[in-house]
C-alpha positions in Angstrom: 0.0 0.0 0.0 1.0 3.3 -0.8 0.5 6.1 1.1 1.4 9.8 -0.2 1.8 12.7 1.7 2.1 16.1 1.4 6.1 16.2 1.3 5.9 13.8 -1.3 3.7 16.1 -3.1 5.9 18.5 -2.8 9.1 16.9 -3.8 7.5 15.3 -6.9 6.3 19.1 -7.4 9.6 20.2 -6.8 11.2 17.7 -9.1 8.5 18.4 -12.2 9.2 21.6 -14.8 6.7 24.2 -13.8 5.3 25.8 -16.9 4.1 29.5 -16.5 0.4 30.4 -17.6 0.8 32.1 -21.5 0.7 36.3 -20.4 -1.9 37.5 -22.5 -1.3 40.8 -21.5 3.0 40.9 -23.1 1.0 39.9 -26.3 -1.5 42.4 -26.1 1.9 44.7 -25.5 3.5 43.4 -28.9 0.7 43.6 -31.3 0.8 47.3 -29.8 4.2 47.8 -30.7 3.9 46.5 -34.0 0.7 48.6 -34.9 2.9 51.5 -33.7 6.2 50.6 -35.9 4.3 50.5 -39.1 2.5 53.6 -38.3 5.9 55.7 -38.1 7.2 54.1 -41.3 4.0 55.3 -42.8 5.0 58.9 -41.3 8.3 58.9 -42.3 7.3 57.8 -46.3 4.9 60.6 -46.4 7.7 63.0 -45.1 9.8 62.3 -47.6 6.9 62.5 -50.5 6.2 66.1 -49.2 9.8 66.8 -49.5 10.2 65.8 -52.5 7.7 67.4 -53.8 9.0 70.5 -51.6 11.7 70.3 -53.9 10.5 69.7 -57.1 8.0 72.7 -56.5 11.2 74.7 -55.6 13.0 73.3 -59.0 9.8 74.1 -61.3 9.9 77.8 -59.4 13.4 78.5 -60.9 12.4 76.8 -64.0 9.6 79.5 -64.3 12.2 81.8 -63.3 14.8 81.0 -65.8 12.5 81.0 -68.4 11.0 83.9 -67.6 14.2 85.7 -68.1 15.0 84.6 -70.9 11.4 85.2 -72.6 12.0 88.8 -71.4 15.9 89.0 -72.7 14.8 87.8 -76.1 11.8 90.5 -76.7 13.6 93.1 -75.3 14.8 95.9 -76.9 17.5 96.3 -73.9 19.5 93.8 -75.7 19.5 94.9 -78.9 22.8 94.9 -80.8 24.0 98.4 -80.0 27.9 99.1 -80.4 30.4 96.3 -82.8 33.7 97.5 -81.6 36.3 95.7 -84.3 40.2 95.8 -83.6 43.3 94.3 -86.6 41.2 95.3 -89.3 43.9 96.8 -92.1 42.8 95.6 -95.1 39.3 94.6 -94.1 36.5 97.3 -94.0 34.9 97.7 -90.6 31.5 99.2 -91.5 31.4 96.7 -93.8 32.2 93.1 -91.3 29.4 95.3 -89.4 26.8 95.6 -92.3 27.3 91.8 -92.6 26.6 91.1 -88.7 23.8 94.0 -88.8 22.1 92.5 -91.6 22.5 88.5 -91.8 22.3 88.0 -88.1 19.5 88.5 -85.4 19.0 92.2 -83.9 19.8 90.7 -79.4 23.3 89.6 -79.3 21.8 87.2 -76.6 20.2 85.4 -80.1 23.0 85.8 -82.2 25.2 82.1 -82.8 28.5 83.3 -82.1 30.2 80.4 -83.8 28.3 80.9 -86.8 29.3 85.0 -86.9 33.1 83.4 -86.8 32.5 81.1 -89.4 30.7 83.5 -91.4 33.2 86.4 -90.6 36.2 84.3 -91.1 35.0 83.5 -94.7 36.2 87.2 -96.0 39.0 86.9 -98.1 41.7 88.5 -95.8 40.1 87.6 -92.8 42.7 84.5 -91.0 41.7 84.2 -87.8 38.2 85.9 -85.8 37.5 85.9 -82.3 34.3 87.3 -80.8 33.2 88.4 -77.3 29.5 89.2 -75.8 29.2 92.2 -74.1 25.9 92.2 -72.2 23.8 94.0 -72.6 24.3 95.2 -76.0 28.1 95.1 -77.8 30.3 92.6 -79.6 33.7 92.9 -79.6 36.0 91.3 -82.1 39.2 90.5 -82.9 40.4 90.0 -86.5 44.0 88.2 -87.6 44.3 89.2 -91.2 46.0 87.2 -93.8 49.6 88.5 -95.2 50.6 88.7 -98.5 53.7 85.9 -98.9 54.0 85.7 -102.6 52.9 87.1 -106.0 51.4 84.3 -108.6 50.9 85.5 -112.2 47.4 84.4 -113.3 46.4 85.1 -116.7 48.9 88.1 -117.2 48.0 89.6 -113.9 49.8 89.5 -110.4 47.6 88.4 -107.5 48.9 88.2 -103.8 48.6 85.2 -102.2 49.4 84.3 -98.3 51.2 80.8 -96.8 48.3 79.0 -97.4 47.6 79.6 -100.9 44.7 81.9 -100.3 44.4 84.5 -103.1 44.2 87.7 -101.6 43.9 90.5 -104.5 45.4 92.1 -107.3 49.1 93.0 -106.6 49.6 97.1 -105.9 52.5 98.7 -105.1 50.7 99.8 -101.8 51.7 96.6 -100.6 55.3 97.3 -100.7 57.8 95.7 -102.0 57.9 91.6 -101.9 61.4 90.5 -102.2 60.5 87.4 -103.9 59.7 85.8 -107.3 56.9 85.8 -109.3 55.1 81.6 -109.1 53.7 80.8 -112.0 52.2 77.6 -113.8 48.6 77.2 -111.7 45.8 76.0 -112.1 42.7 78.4 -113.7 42.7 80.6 -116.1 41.6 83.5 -113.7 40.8 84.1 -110.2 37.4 82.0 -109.9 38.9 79.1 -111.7 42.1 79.6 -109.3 39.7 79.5 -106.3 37.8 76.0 -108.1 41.6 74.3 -107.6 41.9 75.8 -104.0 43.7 72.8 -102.6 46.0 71.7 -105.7 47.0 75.5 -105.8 47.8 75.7 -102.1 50.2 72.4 -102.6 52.1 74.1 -105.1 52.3 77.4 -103.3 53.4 75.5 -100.3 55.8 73.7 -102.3 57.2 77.2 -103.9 57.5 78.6 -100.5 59.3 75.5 -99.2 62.2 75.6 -101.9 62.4 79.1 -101.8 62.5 78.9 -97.9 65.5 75.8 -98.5 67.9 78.1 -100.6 68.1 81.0 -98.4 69.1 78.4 -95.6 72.1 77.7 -97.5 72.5 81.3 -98.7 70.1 84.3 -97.9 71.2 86.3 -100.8 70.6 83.5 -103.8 66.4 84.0 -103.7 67.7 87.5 -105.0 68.9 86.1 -108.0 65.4 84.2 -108.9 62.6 85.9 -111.0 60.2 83.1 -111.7 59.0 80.1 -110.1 57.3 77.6 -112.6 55.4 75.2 -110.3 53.5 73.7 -113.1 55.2 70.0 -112.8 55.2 69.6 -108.6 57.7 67.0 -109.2 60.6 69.0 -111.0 60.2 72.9 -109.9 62.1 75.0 -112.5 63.3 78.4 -112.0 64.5 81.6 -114.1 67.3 83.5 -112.7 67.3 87.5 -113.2 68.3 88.8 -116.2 68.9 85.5 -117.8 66.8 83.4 -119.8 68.2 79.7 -118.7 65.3 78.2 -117.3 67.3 76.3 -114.3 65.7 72.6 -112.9 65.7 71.6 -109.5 63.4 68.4 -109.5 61.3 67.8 -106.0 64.2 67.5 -103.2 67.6 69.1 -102.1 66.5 72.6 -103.4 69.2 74.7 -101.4 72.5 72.3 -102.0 71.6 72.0 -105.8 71.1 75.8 -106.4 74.3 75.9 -104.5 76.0 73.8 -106.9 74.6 75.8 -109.6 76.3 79.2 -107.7 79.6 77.8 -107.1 80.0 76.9 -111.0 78.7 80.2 -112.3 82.5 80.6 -113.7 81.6 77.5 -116.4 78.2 78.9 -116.8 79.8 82.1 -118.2 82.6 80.5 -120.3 79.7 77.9 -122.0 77.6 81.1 -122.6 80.5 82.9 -124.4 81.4 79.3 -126.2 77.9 78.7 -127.2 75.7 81.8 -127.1 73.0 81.8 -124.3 71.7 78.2 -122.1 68.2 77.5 -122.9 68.3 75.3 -119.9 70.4 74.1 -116.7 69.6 70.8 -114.9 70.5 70.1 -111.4 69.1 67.0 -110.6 72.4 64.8 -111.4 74.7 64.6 -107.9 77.4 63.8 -109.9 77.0 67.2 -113.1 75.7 69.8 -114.2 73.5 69.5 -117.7 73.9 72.3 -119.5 71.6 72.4 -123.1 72.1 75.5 -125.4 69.5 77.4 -127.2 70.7 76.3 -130.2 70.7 72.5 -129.7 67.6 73.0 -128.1 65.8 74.5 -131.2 67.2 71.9 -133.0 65.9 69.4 -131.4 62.6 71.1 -131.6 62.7 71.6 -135.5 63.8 67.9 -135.9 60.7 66.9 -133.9 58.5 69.0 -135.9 59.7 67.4 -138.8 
């Protein structure tokens, strides 16, 4: 028989896990704090909508702004082209760069393409270089790099300038001064608009003239003096004409300076062969190793016996 008492009660309490009733009132507490999390991240989303749109109000103010201002710069008469103040111009007449900006360009030089003024100014004939500058509210200044006469080319029987480009410039006129150079013949076109239609081919062979005439006074700065005529017809053999002389003198495409130097260190034979046979019709340099010398004579000869 088993008898239990109360200690025994109590030890097999004591002994057993004792479980604590759920606390409905710690859930009650959590559900509270979760109803009261979402509600602040609801807060803090509509914060940042109002500031957004806080700032996108402030951006479309400016906007209005901006625009406003510009509205009112275009329309008005405040910004009107008043003063063109133009510096370098030698050649070039001012009124008349202004006349061009006056009448093929907008009247507010806040509307006026400055790029495109450039590009239009710079296409005068001795306008090089142009740089413009807005004056708000109402002037342009601008700075003009004219072109500068570098050689005279015979076109047709008449002397144009050109510059180091092979621009043509104008008719040649003593105002110009004096150019101590030759006269380049042999281009292409018959006058100055067909010159202008071979633009590029004619600025080669400027550039070419310029080069060899650049390469002699390296080696000696007084033999261009003694050159007339540059004949820049064949790019491949120049061919020159010395003053007072008639001896049309080839230099071929290279070694321009040491060949006419060769031709100026023999000038003793040149004289003797002139006396011997009567004037050179021509002198070629291209050999390193002599001098051909052809006289009029056997040169007309040749010609008659190829007519023949």
């Amino acid at each position: 028989m088993e008898i239990k008492t109360t200690a025994g009660r109590m030890r097999e309490t004591a002994g057993s896990r004792i479980v604590p009733p759920p606390d409905k009132g710690g859930r009650v507490r959590r559900k509270a704090e979760n109803k009261l999390g979402k509600g602040q991240i609801a807060g803090r989303r509509l914060l940042s909508a109002l500031k957004l749109l806080g700032k996108l109000g402030a951006l479309f103010m400016v906007l209005i702004l901006v625009l406003s201002f510009f509205l009112y710069a275009y329309s008005s008469d405040k910004f009107n082209l008043r003063s063109v103040e133009l510096y370098g111009c030698r050649e070039l007449d001012p009124e008349e760069l202004e006349g061009i900006i006056r009448s093929e360009f907008p009247a507010s030089v806040l509307r006026i393409d400055l790029r495109s003024l450039k590009d239009r100014l710079e296409k005068e004939t001795w306008a090089r270089r142009v740089e413009i500058r807005r004056i708000l509210p109402s002037d342009l200044v601008i700075y003009v790099q004219e072109r500068t006469p570098a050689a005279i080319v015979e076109i047709r029987d008449e002397l144009m300038l050109v510059d180091r480009d092979g621009v043509l410039l104008c008719r040649y006129d003593p105002k110009y001064g004096k150019l101590d150079g030759p006269v380049f013949k042999g281009l292409s076109g018959e006058d100055a608009e067909g010159y202008r239609l071979h633009q590029e081919e004619n600025a080669a062979r400027i550039a070419q003239g310029l080069e060899m005439l650049a390469e002699i006074e390296a080696e000696s700065p007084h033999d261009t003096m003694r050159i007339s005529e540059v004949d820049l017809s064949d790019r491949k053999n120049l061919k020159v004409l010395m003053v007072d002389d008639i001896a049309e003198v080839h230099l071929g495409n290279q070694d321009y300076g040491s060949r006419f130097r060769t031709l100026m260190e023999n000038m003793g034979q040149y004289r003797q062969l002139k006396d011997e046979y009567g004037d050179i019709g021509s002198i070629d340099l291209r050999f390193d190793d002599r001098i051909v010398w052809l006289p009029i004579r056997t040169k007309e000869a040749r010609n008659s016996k190829g007519n023949r």
